[in-house]
Backbone as CSV, one residue per row, in Angstrom:
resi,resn,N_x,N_y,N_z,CA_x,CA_y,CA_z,C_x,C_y,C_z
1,UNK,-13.557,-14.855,2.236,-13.358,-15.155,3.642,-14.011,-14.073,4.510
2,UNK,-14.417,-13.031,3.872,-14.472,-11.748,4.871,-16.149,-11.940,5.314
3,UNK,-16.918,-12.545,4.049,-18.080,-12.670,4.088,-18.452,-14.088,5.898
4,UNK,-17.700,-15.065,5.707,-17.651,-15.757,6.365,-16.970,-15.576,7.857
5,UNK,-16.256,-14.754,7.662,-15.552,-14.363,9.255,-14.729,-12.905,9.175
6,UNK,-15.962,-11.739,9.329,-15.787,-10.553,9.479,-14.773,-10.184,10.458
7,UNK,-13.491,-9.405,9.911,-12.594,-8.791,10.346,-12.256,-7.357,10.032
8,UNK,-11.870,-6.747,10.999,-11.623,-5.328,10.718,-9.945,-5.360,10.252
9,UNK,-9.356,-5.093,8.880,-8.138,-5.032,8.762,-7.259,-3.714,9.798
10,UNK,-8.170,-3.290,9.990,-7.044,-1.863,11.047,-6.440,-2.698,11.805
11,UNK,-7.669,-3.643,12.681,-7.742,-4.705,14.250,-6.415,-5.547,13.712
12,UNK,-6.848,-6.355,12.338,-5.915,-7.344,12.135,-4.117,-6.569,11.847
13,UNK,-4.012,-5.262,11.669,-2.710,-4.588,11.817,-2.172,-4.114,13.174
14,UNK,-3.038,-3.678,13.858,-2.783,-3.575,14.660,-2.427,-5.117,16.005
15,UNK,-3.036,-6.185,16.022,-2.492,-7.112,16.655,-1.172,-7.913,16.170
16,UNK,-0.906,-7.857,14.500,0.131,-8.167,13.853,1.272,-7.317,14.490
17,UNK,1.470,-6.329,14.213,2.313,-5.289,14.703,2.726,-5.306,16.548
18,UNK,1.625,-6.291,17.366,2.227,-5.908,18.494,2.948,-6.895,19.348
19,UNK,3.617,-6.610,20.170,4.261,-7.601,20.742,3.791,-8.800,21.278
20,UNK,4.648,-9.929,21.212,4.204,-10.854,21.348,3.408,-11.521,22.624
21,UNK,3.977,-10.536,23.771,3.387,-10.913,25.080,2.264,-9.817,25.421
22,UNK,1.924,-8.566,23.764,0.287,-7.981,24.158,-0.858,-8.685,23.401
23,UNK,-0.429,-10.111,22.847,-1.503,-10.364,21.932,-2.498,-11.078,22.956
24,UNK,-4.005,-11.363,22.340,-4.876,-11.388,23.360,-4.839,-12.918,23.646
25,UNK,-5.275,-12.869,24.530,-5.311,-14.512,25.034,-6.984,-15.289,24.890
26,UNK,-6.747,-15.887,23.706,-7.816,-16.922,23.199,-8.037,-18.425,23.233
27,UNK,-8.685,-18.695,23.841,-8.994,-20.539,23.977,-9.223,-21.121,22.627
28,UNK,-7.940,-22.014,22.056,-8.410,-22.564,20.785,-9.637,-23.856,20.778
29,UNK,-9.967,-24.141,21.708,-11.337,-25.123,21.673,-12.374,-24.226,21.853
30,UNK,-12.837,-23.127,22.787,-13.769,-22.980,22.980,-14.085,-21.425,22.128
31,UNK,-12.982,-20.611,22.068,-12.947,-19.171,21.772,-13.062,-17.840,22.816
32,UNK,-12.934,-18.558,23.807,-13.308,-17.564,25.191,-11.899,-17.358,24.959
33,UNK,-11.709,-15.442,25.769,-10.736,-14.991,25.928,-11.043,-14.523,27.325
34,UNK,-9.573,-14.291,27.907,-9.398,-14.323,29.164,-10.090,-12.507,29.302
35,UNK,-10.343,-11.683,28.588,-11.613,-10.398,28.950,-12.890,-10.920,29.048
36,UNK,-13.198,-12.250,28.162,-14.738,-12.811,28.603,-14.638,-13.634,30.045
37,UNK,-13.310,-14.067,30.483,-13.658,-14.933,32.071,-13.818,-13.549,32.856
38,UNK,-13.272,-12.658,32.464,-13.449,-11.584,33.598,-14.422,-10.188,33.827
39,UNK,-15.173,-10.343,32.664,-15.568,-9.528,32.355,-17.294,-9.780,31.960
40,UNK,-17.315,-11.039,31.056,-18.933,-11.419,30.932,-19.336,-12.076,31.843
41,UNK,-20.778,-11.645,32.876,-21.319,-12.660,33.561,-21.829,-13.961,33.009
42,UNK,-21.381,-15.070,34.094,-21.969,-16.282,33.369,-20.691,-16.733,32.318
43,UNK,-19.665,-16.409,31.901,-18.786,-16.965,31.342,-18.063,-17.873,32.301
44,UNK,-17.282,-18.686,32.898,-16.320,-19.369,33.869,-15.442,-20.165,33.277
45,UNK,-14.710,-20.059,32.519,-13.980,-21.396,31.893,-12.999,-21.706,32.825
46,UNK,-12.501,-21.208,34.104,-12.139,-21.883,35.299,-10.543,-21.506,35.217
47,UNK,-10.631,-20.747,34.393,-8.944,-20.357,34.058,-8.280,-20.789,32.913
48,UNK,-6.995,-21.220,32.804,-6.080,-21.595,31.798,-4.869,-22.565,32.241
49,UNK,-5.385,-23.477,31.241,-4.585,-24.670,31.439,-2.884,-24.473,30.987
50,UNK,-3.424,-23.888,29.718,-1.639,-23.279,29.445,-2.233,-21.847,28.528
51,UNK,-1.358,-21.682,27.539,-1.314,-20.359,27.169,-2.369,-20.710,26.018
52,UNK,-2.628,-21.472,25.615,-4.007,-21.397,24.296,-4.911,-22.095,24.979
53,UNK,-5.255,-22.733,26.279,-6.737,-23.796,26.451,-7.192,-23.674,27.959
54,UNK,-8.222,-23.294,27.888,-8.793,-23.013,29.122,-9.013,-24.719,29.659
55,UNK,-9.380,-24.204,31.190,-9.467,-25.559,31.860,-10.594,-26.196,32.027
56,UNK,-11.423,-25.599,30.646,-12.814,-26.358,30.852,-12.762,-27.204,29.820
57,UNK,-12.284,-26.680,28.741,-11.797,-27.358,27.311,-10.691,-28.486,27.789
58,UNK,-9.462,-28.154,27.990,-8.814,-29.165,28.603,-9.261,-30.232,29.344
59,UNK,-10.500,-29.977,30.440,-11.343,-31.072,31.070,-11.736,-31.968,29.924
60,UNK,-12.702,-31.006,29.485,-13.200,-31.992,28.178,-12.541,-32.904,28.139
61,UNK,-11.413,-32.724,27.138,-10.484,-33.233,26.027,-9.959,-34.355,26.988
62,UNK,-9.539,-34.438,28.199,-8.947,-35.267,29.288,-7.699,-34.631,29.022
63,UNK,-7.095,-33.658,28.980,-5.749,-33.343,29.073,-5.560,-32.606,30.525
64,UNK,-5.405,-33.134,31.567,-5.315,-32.531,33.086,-4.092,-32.341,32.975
């Protein structure tokens, strides 16, 4: 698996270990996290529909 989707085990202990309201906030359709809406130019996924799906993915999908 490691070959296929490189992870740092420190990273993966350290987000295990932390509380539940510091883990990062990731879009399960698209993979944008809410440091890429704010942070990369040219990213916009328009916000968050709920706590896993941004509101561009949600557009998609038709879930308004």
């Amino acid at each position: 698996m490691r070959a296929v989707f490189p992870f740092d085990p420190d990273v993966y202990h350290q987000l295990y270990n932390a509380p539940a309201g510091a883990h990062p906030r990731i879009c399960r359709g698209c993979g944008v996290s809410a440091w890429d809406m704010e942070t990369t130019p040219g990213v916009d996924a328009g916000g968050w529909h709920d706590d896993a799906t941004c509101l561009a993915c949600a557009t998609l999908a038709g879930d308004r």
